[in-house]
N, CA, C and O atoms as CSV, one atom per row, in Angstrom:
chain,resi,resn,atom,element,x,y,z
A,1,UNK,N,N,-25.284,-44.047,18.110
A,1,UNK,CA,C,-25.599,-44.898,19.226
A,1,UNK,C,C,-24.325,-45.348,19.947
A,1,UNK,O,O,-24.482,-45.346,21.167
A,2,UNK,N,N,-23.369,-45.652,19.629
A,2,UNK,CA,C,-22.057,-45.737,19.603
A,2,UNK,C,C,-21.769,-44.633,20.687
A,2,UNK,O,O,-21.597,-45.044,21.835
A,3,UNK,N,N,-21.711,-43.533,20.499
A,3,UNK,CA,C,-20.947,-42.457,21.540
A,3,UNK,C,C,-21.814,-42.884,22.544
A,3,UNK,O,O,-21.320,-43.583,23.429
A,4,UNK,N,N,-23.140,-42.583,22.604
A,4,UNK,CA,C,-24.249,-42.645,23.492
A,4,UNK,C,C,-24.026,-43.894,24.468
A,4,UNK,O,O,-24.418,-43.742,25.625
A,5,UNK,N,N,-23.436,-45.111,24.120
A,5,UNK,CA,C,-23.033,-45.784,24.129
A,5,UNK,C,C,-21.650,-46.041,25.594
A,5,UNK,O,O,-21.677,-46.467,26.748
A,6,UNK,N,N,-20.790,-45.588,24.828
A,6,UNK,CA,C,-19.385,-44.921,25.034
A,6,UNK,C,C,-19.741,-44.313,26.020
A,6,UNK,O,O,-19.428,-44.821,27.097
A,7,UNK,N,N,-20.506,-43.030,26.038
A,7,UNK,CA,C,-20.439,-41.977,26.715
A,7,UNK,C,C,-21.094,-42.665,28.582
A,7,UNK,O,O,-20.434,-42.531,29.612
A,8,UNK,N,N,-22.109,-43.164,28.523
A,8,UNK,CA,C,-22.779,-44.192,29.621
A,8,UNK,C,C,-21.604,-44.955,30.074
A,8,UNK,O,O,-21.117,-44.558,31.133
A,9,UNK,N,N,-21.101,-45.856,29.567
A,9,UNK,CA,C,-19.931,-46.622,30.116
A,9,UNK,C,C,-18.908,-45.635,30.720
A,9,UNK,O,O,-18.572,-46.027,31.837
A,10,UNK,N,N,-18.534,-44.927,30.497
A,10,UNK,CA,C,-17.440,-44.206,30.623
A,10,UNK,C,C,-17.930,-43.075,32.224
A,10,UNK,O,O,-17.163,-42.764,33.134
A,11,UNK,N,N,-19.477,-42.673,32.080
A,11,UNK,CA,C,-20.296,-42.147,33.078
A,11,UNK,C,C,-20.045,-43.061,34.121
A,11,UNK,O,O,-19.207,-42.622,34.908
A,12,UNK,N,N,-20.449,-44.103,34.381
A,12,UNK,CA,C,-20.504,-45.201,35.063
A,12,UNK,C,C,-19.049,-46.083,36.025
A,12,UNK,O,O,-18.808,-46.566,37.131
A,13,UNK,N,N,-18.489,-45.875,34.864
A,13,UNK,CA,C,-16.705,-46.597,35.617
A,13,UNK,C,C,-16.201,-45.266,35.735
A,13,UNK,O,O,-15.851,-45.022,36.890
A,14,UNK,N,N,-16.078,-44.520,35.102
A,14,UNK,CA,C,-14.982,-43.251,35.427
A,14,UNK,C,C,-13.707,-43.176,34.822
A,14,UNK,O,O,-12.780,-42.464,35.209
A,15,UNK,N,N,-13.706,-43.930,33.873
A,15,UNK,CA,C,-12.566,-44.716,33.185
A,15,UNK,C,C,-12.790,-44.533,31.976
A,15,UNK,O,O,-13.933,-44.260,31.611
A,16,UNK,N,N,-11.706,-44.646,31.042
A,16,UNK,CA,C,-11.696,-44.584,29.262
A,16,UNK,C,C,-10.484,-45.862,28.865
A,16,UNK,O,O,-9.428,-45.819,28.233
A,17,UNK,N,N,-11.390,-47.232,29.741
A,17,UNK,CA,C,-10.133,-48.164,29.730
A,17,UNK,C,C,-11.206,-49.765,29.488
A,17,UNK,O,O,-11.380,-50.878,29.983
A,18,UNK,N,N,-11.678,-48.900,28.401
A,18,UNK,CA,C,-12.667,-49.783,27.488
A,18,UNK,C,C,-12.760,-49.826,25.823
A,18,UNK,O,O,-12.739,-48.598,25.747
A,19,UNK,N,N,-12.838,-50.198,24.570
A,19,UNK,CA,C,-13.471,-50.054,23.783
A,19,UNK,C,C,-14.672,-50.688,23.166
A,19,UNK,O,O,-14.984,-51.849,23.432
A,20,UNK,N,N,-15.272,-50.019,22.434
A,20,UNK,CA,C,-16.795,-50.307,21.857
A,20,UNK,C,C,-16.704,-50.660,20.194
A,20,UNK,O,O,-16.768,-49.719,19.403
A,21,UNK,N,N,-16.607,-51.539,19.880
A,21,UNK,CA,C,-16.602,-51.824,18.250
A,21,UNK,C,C,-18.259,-52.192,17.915
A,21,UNK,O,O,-18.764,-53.094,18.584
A,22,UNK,N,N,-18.797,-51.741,17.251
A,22,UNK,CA,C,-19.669,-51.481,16.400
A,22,UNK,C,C,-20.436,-52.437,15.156
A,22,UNK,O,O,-21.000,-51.670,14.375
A,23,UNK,N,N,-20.543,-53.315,14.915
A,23,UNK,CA,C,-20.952,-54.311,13.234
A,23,UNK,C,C,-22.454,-54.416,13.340
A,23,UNK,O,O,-23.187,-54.559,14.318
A,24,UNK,N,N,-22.727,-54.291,11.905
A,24,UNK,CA,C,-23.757,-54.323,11.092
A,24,UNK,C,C,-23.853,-55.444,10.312
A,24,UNK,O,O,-23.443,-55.562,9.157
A,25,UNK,N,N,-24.797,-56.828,11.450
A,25,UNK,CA,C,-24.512,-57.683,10.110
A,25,UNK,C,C,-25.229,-57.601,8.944
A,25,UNK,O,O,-24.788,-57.729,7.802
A,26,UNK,N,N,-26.903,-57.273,9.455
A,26,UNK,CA,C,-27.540,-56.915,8.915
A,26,UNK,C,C,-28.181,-55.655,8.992
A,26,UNK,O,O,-28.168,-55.155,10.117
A,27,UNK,N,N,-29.010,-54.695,7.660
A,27,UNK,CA,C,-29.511,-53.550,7.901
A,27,UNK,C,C,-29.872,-52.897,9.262
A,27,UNK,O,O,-29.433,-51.800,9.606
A,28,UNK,N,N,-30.878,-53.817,10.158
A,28,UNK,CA,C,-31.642,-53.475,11.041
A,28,UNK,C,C,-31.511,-53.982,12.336
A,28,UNK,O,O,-32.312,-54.140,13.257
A,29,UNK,N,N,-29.769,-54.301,12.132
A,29,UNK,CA,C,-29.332,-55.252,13.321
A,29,UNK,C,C,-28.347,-54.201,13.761
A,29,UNK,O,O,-27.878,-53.431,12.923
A,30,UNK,N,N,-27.970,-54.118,15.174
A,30,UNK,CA,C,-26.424,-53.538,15.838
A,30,UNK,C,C,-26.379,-54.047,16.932
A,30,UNK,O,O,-27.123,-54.098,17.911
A,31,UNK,N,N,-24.718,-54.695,16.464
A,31,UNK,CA,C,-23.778,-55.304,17.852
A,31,UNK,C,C,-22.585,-54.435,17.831
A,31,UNK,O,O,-21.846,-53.962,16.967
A,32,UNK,N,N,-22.710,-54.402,19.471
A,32,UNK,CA,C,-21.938,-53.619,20.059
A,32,UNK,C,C,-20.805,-54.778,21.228
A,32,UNK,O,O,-21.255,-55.654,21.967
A,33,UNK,N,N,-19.743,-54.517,21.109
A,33,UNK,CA,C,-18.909,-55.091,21.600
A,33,UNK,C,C,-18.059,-54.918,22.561
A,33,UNK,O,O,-16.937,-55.388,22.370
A,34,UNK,N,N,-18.324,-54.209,23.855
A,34,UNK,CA,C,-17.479,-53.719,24.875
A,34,UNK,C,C,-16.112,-54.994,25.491
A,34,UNK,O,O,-16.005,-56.033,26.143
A,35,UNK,N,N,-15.246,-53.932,24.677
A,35,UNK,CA,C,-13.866,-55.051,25.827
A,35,UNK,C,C,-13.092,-54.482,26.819
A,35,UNK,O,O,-12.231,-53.680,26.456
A,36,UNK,N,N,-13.207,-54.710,27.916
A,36,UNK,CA,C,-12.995,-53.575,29.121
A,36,UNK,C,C,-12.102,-54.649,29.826
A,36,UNK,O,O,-12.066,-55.878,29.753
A,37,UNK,N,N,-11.247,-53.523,30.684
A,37,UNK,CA,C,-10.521,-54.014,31.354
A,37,UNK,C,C,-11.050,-55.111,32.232
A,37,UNK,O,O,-12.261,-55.002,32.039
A,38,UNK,N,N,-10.911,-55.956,32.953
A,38,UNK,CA,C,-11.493,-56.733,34.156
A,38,UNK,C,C,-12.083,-56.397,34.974
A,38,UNK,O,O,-13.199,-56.750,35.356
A,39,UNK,N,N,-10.788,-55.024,35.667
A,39,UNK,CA,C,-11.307,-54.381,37.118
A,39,UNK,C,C,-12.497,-53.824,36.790
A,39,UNK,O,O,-13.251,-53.715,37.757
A,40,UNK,N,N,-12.918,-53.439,35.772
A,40,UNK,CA,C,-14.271,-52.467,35.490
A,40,UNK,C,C,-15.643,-53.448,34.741
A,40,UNK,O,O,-16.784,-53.072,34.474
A,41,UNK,N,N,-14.955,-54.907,34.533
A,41,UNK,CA,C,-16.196,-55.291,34.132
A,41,UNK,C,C,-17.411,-55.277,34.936
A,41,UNK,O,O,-18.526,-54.936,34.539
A,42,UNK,N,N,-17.004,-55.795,36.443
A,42,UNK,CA,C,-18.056,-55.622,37.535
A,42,UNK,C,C,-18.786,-54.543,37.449
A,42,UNK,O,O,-19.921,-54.823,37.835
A,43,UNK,N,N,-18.703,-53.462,37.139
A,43,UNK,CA,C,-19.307,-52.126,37.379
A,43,UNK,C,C,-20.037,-52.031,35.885
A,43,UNK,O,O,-20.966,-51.230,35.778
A,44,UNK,N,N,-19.783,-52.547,35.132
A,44,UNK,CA,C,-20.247,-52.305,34.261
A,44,UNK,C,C,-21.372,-52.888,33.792
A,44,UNK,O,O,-22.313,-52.354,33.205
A,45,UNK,N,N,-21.080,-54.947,34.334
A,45,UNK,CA,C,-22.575,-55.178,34.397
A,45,UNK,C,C,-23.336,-55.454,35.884
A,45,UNK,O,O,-24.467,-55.889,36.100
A,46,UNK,N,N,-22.528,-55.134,36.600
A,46,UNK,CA,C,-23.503,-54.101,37.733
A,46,UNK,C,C,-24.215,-56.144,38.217
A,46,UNK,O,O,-24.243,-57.260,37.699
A,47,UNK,N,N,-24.742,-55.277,39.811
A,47,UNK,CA,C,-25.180,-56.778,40.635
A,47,UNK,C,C,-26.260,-57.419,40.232
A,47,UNK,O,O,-27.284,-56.765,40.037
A,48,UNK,N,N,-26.251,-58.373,40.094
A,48,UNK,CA,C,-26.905,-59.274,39.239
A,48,UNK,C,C,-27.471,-59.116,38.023
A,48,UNK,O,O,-28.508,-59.556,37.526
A,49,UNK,N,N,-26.328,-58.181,37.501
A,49,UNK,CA,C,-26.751,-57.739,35.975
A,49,UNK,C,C,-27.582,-56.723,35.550
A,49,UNK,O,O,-27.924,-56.317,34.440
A,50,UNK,N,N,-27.919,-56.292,37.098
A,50,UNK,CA,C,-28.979,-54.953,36.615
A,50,UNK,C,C,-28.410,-53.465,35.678
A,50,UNK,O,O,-29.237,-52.723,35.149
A,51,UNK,N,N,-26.976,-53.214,35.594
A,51,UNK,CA,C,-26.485,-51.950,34.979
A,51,UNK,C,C,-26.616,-52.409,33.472
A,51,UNK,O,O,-27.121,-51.653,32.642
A,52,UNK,N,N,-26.128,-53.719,33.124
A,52,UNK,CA,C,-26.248,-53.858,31.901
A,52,UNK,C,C,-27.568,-53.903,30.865
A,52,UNK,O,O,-27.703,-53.585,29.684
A,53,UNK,N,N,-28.513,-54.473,31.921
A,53,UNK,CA,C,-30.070,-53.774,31.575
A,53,UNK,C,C,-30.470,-53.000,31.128
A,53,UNK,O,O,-31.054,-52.647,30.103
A,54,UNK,N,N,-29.957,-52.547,32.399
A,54,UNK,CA,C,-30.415,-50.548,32.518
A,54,UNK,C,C,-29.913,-50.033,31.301
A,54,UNK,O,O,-30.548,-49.253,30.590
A,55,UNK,N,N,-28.379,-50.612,30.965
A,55,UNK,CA,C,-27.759,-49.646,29.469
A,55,UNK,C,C,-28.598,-49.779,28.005
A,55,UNK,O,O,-28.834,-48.973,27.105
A,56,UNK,N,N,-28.996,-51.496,28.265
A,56,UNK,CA,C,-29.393,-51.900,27.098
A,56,UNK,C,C,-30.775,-51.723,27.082
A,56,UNK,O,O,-31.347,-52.399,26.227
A,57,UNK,N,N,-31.673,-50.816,27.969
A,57,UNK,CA,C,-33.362,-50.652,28.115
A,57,UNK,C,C,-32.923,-48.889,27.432
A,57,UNK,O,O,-33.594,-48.441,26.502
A,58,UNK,N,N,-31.984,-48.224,27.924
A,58,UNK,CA,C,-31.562,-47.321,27.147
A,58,UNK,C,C,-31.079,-47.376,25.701
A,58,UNK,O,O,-31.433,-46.341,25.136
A,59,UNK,N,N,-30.621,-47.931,25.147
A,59,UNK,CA,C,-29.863,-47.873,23.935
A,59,UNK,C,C,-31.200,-48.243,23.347
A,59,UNK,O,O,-31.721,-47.403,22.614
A,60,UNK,N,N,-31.965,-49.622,23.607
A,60,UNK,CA,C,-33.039,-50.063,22.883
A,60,UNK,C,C,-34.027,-49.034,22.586
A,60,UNK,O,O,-34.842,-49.123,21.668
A,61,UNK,N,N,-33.925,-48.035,23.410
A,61,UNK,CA,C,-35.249,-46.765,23.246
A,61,UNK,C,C,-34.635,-45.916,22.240
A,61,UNK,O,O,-35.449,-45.409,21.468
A,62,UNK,N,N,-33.244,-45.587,22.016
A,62,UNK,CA,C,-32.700,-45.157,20.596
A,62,UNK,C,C,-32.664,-45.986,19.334
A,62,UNK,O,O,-32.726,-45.695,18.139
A,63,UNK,N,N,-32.559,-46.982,19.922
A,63,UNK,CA,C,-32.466,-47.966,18.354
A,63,UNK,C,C,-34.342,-48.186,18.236
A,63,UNK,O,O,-34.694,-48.964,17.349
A,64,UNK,N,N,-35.113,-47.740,18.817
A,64,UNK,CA,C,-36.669,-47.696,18.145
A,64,UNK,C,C,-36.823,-46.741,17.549
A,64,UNK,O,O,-37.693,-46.793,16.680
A,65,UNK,N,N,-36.292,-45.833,17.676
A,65,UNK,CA,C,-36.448,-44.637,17.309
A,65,UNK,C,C,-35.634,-44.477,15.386
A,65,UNK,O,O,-35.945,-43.849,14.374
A,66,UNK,N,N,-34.782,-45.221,15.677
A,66,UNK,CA,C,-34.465,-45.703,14.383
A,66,UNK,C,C,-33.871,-47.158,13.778
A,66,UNK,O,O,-32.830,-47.556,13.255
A,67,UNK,N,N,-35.470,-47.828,14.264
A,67,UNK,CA,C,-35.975,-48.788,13.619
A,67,UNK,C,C,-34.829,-49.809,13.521
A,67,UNK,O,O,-34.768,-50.392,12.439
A,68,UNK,N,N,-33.841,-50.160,14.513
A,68,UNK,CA,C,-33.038,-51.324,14.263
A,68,UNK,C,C,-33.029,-51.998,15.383
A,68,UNK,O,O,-33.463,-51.437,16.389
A,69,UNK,N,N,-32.540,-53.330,15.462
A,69,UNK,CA,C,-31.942,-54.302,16.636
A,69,UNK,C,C,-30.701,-54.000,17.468
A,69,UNK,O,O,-29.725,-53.667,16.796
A,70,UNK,N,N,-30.533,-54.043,18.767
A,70,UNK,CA,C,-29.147,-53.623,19.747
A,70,UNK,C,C,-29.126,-54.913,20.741
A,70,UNK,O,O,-29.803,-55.360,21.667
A,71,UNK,N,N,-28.134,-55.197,20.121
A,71,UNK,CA,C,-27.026,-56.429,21.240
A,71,UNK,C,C,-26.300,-56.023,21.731
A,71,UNK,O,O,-25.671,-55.134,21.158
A,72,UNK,N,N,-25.948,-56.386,23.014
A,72,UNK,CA,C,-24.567,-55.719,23.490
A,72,UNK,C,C,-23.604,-57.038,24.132
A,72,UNK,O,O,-24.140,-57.880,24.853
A,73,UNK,N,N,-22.373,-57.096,23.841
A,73,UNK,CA,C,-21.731,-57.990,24.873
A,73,UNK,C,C,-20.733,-57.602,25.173
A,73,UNK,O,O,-19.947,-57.134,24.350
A,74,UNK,N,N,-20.521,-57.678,26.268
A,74,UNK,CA,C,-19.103,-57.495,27.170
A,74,UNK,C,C,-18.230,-58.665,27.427
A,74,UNK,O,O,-18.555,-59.765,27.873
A,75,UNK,N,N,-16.856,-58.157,27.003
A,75,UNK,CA,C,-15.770,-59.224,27.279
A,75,UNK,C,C,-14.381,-58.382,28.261
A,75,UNK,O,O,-14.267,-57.158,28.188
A,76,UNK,N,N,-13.799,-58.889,28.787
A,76,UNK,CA,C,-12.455,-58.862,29.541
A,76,UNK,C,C,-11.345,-58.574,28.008
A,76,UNK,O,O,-11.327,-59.169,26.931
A,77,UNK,N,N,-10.535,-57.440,28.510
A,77,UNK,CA,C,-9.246,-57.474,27.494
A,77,UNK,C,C,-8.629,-59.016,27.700
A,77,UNK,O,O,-9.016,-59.855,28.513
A,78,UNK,N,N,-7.378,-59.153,26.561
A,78,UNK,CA,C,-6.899,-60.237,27.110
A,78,UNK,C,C,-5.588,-60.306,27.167
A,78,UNK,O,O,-5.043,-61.289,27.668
């Protein structure tokens, strides 16, 4: 889920000037942690938040598929 992940962000900005860390707190849980540059946060969660939706209405249709929870949050490097 991770590349799939990766791979969308990276579709989207055009850029590889992000990373995605991954934790499992629990079995059936996944947080995902995007820390992206600034200039690309805009694009990433998109006008009035609709791209980040869109990513996370995607990822959620893989994580049903195997039966776990998907959070996502985005932060600014620092």
């Amino acid at each position: 889920m991770k590349d799939l992940l990766e791979y969308i962000i990276g579709s989207i900005t055009g850029s590889t000037d992000f990373t995605v860390e991954e934790t499992r707190p629990e079995a059936n849980i996944v947080n995902f942690e995007v820390v992206a540059n600034p200039d690309i946060i805009g694009l990433i969660i998109g006008r009035e938040g609709k791209t980040i939706k869109n990513i996370r209405k995607i990822l959620s249709i893989k994580a049903t598929k195997e039966k776990v929870a998907v959070n996502i949050n985005v932060s600014p490097t620092l």
